[in-house]
N, CA and C of each residue as an Amber inpcrd file, in Angstrom:
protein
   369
   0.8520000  -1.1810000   0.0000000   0.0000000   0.0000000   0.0000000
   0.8950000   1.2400000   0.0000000   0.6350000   2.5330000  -0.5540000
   1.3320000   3.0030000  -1.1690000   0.9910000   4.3320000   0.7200000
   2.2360000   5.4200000   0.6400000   1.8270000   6.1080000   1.8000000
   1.1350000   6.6260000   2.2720000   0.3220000   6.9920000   0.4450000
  -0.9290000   8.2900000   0.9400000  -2.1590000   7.4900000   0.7830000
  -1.4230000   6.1290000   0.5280000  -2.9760000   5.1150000   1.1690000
  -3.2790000   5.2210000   2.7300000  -1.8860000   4.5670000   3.5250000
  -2.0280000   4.5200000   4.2970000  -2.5170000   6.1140000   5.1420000
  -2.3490000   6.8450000   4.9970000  -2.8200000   7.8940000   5.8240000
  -4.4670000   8.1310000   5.2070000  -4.8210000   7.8040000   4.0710000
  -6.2740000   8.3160000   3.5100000  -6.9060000   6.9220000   4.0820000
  -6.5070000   6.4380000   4.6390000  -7.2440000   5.2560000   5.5800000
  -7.5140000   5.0990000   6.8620000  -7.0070000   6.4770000   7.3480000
  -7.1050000   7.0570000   8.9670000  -8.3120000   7.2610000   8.6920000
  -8.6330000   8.3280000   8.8640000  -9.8730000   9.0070000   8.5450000
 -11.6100000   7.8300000   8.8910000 -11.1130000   7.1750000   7.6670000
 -12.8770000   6.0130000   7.9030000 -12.4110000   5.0240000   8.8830000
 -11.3730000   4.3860000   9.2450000 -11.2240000   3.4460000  10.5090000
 -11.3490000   4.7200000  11.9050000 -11.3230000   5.6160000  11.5460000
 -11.7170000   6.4370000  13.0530000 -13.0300000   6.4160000  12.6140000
 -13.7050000   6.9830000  12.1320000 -14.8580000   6.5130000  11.5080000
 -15.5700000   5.9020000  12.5000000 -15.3010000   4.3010000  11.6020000
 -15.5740000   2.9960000  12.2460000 -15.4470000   2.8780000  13.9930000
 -14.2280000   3.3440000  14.6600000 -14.1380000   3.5200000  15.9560000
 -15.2220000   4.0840000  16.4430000 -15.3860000   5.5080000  15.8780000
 -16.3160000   6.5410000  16.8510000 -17.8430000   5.6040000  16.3300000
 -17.9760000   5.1910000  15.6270000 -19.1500000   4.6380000  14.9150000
 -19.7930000   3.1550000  15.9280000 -18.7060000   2.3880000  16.8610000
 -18.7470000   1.2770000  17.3840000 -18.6420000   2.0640000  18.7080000
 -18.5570000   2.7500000  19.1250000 -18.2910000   3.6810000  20.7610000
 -19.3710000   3.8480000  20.6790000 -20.5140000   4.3060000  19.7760000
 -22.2260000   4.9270000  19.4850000 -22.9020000   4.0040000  19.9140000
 -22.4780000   2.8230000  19.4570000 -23.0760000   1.7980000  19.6220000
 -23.2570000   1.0290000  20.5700000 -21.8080000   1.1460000  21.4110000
 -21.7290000   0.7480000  22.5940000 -22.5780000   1.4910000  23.6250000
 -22.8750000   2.6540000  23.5150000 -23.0770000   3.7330000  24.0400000
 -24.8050000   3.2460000  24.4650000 -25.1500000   2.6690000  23.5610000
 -26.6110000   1.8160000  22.9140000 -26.9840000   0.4610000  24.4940000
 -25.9540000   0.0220000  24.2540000 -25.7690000  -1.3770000  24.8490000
 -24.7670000  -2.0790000  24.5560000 -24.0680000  -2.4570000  25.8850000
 -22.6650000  -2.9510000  25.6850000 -23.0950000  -4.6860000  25.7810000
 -22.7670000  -5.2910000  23.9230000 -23.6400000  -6.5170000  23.9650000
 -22.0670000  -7.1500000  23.4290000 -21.7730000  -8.3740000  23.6590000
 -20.6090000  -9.1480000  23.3760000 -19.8560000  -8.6600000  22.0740000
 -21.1450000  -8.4360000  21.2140000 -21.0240000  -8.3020000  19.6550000
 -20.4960000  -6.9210000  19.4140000 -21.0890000  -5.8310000  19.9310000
 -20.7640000  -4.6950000  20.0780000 -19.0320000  -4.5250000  20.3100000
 -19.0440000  -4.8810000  21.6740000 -17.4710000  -4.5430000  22.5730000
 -16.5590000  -5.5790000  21.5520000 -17.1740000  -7.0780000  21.2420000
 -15.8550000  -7.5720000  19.8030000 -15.4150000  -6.4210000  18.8880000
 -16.7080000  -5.2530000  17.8980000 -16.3310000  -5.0030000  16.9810000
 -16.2230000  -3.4350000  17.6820000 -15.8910000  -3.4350000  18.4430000
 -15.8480000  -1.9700000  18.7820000 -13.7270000  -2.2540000  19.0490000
 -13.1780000  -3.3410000  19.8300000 -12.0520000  -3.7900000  20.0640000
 -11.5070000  -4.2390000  18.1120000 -11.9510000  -4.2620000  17.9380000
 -11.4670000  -4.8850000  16.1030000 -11.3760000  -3.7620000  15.4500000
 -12.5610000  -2.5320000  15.3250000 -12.2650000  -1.3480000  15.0850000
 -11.3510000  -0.5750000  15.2600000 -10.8480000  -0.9300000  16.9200000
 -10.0450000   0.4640000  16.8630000  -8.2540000  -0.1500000  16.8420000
  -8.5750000  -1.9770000  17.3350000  -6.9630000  -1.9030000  16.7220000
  -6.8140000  -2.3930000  15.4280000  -7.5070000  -2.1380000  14.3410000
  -7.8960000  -1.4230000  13.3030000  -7.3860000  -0.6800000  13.1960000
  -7.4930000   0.4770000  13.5380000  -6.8160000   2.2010000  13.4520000
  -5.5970000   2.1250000  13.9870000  -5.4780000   1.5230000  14.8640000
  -4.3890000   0.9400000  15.5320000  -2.6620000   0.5770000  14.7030000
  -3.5770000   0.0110000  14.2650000  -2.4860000  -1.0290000  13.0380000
  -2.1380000   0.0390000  11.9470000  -3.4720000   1.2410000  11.8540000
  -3.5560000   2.3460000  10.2660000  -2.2050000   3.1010000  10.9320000
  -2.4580000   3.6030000  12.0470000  -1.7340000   4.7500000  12.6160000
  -0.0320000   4.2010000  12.7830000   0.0300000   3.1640000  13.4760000
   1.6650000   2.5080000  13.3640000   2.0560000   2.9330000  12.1250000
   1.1150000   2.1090000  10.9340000   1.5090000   2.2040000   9.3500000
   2.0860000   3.2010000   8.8300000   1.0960000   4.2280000   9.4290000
   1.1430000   5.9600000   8.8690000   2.2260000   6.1000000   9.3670000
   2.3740000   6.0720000  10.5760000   3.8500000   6.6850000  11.3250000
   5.2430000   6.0670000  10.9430000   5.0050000   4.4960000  10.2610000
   6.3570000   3.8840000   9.8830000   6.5940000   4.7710000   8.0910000
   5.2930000   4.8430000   7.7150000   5.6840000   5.2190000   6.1970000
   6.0610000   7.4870000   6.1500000   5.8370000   7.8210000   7.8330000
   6.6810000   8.5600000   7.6670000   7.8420000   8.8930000   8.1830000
   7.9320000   7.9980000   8.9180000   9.1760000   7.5740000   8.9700000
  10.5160000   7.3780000   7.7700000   9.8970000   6.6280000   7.1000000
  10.3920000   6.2110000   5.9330000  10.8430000   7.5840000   4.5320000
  10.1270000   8.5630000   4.1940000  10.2870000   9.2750000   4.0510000
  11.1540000  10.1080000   4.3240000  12.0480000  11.0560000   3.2020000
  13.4860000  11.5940000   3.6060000  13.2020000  12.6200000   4.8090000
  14.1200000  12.7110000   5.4750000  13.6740000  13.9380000   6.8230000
  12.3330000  13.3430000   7.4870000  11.8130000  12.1630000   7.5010000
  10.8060000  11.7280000   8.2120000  11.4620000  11.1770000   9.6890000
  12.6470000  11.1550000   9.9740000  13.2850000  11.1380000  10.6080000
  13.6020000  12.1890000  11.8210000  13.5910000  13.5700000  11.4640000
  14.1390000  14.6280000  12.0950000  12.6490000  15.2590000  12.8740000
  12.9380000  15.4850000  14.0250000  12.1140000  16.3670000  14.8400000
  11.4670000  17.5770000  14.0990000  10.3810000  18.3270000  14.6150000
  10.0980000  19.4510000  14.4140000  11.0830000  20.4940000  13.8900000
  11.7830000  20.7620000  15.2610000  12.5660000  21.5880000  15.3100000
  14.1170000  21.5800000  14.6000000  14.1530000  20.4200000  13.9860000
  15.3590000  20.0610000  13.1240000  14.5840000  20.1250000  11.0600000
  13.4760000  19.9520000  11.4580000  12.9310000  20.0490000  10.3430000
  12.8710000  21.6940000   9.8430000  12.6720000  22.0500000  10.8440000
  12.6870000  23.7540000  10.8240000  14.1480000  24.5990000  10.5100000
  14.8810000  23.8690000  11.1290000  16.2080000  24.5520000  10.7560000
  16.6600000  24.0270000   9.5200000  16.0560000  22.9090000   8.6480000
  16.6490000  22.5910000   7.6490000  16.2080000  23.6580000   7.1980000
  14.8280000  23.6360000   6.8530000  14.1120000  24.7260000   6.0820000
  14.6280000  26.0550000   5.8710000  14.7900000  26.7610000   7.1950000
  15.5070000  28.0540000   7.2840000  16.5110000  28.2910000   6.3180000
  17.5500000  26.8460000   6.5340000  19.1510000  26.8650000   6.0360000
  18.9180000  26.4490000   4.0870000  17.9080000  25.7950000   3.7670000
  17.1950000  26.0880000   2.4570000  16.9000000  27.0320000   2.0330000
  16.0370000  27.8380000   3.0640000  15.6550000  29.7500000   2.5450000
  16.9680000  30.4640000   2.0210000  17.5100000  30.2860000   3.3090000
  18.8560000  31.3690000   2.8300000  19.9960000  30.8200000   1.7730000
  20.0170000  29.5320000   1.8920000  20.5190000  28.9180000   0.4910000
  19.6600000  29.3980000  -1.1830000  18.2150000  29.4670000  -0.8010000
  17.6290000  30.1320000  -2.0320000  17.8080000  31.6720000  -1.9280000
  18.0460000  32.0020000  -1.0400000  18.1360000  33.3550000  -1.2240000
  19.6480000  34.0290000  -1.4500000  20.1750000  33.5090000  -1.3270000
  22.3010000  33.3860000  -1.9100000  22.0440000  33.2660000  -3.4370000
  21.6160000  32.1710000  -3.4800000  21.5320000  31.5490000  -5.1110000
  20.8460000  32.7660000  -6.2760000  19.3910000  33.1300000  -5.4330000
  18.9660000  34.4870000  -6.0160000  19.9300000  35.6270000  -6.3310000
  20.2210000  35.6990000  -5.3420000  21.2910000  37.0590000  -5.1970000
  22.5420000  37.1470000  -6.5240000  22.8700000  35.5930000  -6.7280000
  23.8130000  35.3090000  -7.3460000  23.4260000  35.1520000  -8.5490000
  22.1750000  34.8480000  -9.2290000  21.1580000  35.1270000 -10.0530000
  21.3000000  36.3960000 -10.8630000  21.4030000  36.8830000  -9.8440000
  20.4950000  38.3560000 -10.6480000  21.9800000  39.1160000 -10.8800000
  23.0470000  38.8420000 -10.1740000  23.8620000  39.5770000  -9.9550000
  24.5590000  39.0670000 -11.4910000  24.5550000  37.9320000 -11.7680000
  25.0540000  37.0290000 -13.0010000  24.3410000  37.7500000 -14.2380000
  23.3630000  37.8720000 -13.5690000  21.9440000  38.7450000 -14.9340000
  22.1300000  39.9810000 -15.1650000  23.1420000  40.4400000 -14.3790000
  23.4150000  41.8110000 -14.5840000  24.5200000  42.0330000 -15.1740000
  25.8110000  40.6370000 -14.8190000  26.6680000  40.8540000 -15.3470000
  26.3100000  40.6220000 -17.1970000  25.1770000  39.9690000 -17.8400000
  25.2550000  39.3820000 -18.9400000  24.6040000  40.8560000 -19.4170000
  23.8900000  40.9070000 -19.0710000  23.1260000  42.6470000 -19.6670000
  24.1130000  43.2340000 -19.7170000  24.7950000  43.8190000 -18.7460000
  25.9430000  44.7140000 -19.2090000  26.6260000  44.6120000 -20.3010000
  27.1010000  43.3120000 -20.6810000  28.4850000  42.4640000 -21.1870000
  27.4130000  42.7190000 -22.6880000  26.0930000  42.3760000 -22.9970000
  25.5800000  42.5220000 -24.2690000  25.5380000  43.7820000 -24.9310000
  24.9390000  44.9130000 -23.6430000  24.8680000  46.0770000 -23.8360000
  26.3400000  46.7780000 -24.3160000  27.4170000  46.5410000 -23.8520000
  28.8650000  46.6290000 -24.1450000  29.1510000  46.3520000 -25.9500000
  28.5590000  45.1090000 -25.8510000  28.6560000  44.2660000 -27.3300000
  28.3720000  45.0000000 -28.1710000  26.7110000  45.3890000 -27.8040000
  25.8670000  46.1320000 -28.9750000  26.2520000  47.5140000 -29.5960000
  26.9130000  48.3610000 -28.7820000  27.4510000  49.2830000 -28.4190000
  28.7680000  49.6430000 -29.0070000  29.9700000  48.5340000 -29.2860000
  31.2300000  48.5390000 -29.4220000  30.7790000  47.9750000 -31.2890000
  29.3670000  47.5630000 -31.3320000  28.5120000  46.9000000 -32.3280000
  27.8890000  47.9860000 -33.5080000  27.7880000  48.8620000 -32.8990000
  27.1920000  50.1340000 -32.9820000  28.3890000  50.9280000 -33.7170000
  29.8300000  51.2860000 -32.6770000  30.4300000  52.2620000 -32.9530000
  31.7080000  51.5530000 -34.2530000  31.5290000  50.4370000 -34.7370000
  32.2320000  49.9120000 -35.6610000  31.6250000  49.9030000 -36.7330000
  30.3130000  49.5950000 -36.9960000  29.4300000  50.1360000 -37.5800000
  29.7150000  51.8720000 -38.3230000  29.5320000  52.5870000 -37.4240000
  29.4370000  54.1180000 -37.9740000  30.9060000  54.3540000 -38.3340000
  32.1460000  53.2550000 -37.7200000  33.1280000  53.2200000 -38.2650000
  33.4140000  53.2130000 -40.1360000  33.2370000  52.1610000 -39.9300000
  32.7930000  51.2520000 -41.3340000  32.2400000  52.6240000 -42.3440000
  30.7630000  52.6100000 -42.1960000  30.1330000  53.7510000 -42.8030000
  30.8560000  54.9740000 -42.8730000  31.9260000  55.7080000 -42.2210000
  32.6310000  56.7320000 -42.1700000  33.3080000  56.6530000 -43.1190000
  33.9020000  55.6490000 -43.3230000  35.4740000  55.1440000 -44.1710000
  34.5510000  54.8460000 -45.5260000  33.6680000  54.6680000 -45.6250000
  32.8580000  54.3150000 -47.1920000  32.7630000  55.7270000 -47.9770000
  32.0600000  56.8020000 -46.3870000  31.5010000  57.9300000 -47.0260000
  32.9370000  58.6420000 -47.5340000  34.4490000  58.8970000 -46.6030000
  35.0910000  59.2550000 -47.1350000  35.9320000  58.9830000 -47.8660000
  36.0390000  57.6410000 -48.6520000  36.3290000  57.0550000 -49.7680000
  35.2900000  57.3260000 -50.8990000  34.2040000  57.2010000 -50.2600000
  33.2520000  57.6850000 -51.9420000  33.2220000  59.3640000 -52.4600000
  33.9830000  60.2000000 -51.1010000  34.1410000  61.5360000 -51.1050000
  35.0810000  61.6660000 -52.0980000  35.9060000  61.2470000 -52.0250000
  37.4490000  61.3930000 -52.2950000  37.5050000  61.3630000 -54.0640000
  37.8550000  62.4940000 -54.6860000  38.3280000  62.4450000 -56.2090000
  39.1810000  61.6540000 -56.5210000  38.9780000  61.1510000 -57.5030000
  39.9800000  60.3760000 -58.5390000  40.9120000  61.4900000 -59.5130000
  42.4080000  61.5130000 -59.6420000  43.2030000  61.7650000 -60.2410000
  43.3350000  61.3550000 -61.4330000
């Protein structure tokens, strides 16, 4: 059974528990208190499950509070990486803008040297 079976299977075996407690609630008859005891270690058995399959899961391991400091130390790892992002994005804009520019003034180069060669009389 796959993990998010086991946890979407909490839910109706509590169900079933609170559903056999009603009943008991009715009259506590042999039949009752059997399926009211079958019910809940029933849930019993769901909840171990749930807790081994998160267990199992990466960082299903780590406390609250270790889960939290991973997180944090992730933020500011994404937020370095950003920084380093944009700072990279700035270096490439520049570096094109430079290009286009040095792109530009070779250009009107070029065109200069045409116009004053096509200026220029022949002897």
């Amino acid at each position: 059974m796959s993990s998010a079976a086991q946890f979407e299977t909490l839910i109706p075996k509590l169900a079933a528990v609170l559903e056999r407690a009603q009943q008991a609630e009715d009259g506590l008859t042999p039949q009752t208190k059997q399926a009211l005891v079958h019910a809940t270690n029933d849930f019993k058995e769901g909840v171990r499950a749930a807790r081994d399959a998160a267990r199992a899961l990466p960082g299903g391991e780590l406390a609250v509070a270790e889960q939290d400091e991973v997180l944090a130390m992730l933020a500011r790892l994404r937020a370095r990486k950003r920084r380093q992002l944009e700072a990279f994005a700035e270096r490439v804009a520049a570096a094109a803008e430079a290009a286009a520019a040095r792109a530009r003034a070779a250009d009107e180069s070029v065109k200069m040297e045409v116009d004053s060669t096509a200026s220029t009389p022949f002897a």
